[in-house]
N, C-alpha and C positions, 0 to 999 in steps of 0.2 A: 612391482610393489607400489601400493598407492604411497599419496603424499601425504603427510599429518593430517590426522583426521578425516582423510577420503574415505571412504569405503570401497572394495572392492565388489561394486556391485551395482546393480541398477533400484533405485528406488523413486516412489514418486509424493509428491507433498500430501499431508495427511489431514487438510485442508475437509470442513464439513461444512456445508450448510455456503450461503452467498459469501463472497471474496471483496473485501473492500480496497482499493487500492490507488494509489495519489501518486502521480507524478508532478516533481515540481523542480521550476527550475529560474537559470539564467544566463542572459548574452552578451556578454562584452562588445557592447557596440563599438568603444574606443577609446581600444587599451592607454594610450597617455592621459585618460581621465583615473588614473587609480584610486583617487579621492572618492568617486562617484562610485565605481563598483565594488569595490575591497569591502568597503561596508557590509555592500549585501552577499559578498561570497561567506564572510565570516559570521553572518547572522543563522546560517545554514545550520552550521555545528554546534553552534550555539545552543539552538532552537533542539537541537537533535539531544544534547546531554541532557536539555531540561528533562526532555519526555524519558530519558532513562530515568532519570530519578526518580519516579510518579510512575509506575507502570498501569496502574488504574486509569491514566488517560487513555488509552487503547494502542499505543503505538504499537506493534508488535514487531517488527523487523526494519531493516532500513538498507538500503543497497547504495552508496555514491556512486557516481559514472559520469565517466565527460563524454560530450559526443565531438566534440573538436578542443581546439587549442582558446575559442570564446564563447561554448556551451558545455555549462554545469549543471548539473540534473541529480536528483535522490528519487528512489524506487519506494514507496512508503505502504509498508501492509500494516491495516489496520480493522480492530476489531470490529468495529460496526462505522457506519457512515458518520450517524449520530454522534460517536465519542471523536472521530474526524472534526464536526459539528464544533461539537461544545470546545473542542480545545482552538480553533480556530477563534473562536469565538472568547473566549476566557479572555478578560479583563487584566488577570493577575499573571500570565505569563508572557513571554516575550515577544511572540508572535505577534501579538496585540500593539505591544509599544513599538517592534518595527513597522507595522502597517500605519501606524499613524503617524510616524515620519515620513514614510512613502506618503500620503498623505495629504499632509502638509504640506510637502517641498510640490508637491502637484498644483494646488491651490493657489502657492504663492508661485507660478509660474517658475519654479526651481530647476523643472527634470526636463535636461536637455537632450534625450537619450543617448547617452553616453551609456545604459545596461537596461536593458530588458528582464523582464519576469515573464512567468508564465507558468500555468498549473493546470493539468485534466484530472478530475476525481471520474473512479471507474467502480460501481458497484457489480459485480460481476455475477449473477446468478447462479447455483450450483447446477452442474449438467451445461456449463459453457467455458468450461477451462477445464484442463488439464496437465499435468509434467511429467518429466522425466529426468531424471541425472543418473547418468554415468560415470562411477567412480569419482565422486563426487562429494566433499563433504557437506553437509542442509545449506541450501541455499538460498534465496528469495521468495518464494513461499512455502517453498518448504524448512527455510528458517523461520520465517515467521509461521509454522501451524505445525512443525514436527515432519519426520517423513516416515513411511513405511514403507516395505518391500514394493515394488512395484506387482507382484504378483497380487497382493490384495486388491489390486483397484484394477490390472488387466495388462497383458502384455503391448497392445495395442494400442494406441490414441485412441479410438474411438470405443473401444472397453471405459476409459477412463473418464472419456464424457459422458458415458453411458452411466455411471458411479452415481449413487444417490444414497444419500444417509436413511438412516429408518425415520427421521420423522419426516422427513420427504418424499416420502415411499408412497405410492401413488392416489395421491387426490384424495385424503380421507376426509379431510373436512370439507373441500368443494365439494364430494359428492352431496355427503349430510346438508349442505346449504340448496344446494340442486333440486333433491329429489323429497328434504324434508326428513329423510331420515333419522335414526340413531347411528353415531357411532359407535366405536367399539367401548368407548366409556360410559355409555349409556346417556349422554347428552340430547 
């Protein structure tokens, strides 16, 4: 019997069109500096309620994970790169006012690396990702975009990166750019 909210079954993320996604993080270079990190581990969740509160920033899902006992990391799907963009970028939320502490203390020769940052933004083209969970309740992007059956998109990895929405369905507007033609809306 699954566990609350598992499914009994295989399904895969219901994910259309490119996949934007942010990993971001940090490292305890040296833990008896807790002054110096504590900050920034706590600015994480911070940053993370704001964007619940405001769902029109783009955040769609969010996954914590530690990769050791002095690396902190968030899985972040997000709706397009651009709303990644502009909330990085916003003046008016936190994000903003913790970078300009990082900063600051940079300038005025402050940051002794006592904690590490670090962040890879991945826009992921559709037709180069795929999932799968097994009994499983939605998970990572399939928290963030919904899931369905796995038989929708293919029982196979390679069905699934084979998966293409309809308005990506093959090449209708590079053709008409190509060849000069009409498309099918008479453009």
């Amino acid at each position: 019997m699954p566990g609350k909210n598992a499914t009994a079954t295989r399904t895969t993320a219901a994910a259309e069109g490119d996949v934007t996604v942010l990993l971001i993080g940090m490292r305890i270079n040296h833990f008896w500096a807790v002054h110096h990190w504590l900050p920034v581990l706590l600015a994480m969740p911070r940053m993370l309620r704001e964007l619940a509160k405001d769902p029109e920033r783009g955040l769609l899902n969010h996954v914590l994970l530690t990769a050791s006992p002095r690396t902190y990391y968030v899985v972040q799907y997000w709706e397009s790169k651009e709303k990644l963009y502009r909330y990085a970028h916003a003046s008016d939320m936190f994000h903003h006012r913790a970078w300009a502490i990082i900063n600051g203390k940079e300038r005025e020769g402050k940051v002794r690396g006592h904690v590490g940052l670090w962040h890879e933004a991945y826009v992921v083209p559709e037709g180069s990702y795929e999932s799968i969970y097994a009994d499983m309740p939605a998970f990572g992007l399939a928290a963030a975009h919904g899931q369905v059956p796995v038989e929708r998109r293919g029982r196979r990895a390679r069905d699934r990166f084979a998966h293409r929405t309809r308005e990506s369905a093959p090449m209708r507007s590079h053709k008409r750019l190509v060849t000069g033609g009409e498309g099918p809306d008479g453009a």
